[in-house]
C-alpha positions in Angstrom: 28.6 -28.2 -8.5 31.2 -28.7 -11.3 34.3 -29.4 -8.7 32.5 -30.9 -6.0 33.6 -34.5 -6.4 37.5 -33.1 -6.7 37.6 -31.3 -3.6 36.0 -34.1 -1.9 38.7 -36.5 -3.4 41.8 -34.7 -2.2 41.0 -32.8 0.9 38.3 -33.3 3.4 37.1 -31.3 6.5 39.6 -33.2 8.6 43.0 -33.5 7.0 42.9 -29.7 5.8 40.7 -27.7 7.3 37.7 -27.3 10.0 34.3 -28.8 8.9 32.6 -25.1 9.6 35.3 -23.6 7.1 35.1 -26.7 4.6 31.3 -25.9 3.9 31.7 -22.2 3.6 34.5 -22.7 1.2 32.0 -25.2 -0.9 29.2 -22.5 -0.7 31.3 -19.7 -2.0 32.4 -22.5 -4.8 28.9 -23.4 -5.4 27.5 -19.3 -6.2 30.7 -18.6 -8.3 30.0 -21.6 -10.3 26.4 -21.0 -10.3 27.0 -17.3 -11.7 29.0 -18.8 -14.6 26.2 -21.7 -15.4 23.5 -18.2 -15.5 25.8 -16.2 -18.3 27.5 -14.0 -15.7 31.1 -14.0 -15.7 31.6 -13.5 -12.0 34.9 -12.0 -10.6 37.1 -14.0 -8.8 38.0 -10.9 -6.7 34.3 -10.7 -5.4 34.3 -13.7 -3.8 37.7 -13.6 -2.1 36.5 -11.2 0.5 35.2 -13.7 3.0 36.7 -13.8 6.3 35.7 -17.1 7.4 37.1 -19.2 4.6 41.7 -19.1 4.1 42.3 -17.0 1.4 44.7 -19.1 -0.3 42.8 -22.1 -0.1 39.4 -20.2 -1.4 42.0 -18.4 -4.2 43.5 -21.7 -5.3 40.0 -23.0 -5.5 38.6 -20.3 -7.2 40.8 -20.3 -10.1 40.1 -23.7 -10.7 36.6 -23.4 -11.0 37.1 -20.0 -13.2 39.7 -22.2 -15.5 37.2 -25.1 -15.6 33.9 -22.6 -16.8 36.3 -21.1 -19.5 37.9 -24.1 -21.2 34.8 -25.6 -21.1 33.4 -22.8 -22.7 36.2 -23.1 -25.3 37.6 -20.6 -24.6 41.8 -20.3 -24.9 43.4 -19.5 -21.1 46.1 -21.1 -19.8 47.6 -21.4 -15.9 50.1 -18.9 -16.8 48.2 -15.8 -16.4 46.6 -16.7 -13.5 49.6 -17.4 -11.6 50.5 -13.7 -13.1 47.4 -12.5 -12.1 47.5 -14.0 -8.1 51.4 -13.8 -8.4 50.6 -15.9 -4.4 49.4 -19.3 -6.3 53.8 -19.5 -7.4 54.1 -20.6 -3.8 51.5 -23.4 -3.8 53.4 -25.7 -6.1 50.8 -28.7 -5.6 48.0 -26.7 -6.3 49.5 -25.2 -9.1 50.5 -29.3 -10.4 46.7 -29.3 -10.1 45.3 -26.5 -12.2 47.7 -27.7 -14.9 46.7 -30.9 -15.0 43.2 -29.5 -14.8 43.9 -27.6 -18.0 45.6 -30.4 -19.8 42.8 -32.6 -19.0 40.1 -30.2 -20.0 42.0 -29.1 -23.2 42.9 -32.9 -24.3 39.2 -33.4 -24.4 38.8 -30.9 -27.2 42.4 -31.3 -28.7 43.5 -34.8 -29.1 47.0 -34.3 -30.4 48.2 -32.3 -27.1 50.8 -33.6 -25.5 52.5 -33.7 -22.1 55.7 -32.5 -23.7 53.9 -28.9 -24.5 53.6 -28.8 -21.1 57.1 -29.9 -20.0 57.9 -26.9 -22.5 55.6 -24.3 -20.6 56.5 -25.9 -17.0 60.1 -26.7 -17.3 60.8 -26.4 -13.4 
């Protein structure tokens, strides 16, 4: 699992949500990653559509991983259009703080001269 170690890190089964609910969200994580690793480029909105998991939680979640496969992939996305895509992540402000620093950290990796000030410039608020 590509994101297993950071979802263990900042939220466990008993600070955010039931442990029954916790493995189901790490499941549905595990096959959407899995689909990118085999070539597929799964959608996010397939995997949304589980009853059993919060949707917002599962969304914010989901984008990660989906930003993670495609910088690591090299290819060039950005935060932005996935908070215009799932206009619902705007709420979340600490998970969005995460998939931008996700980004920046994935993106620094490949292009040393980035700086934090591009993204004070592209996240002003």
């Amino acid at each position: 699992m590509l994101r297993g170690a950071r979802m263990a890190s900042t939220d466990t089964p008993t600070k955010r949500m039931p442990r029954e609910e916790w493995h189901r969200l790490e499941e549905i994580i595990e096959r959407f990653e899995e689909a990118w690793q085999g070539g597929e480029r799964p959608a996010i909105e397939d995997y949304l559509k589980a009853e059993d998991v919060a949707p917002q939680k599962l969304l914010l979640e989901l984008v990660h991983a989906e930003l993670e496969c495609r910088l690591k992939a090299g290819e060039e996305v950005r935060v932005e259009s996935y908070v215009e895509r799932y206009p619902q992540l705007a709420g979340d402000v600490e998970g969005v703080l995460e998939l931008i620093a996700a980004e920046y950290n994935f993106r620094q990796r490949r292009e040393p001269n980035l700086t934090l000030e591009d993204y004070a410039r592209r996240f002003p608020q």
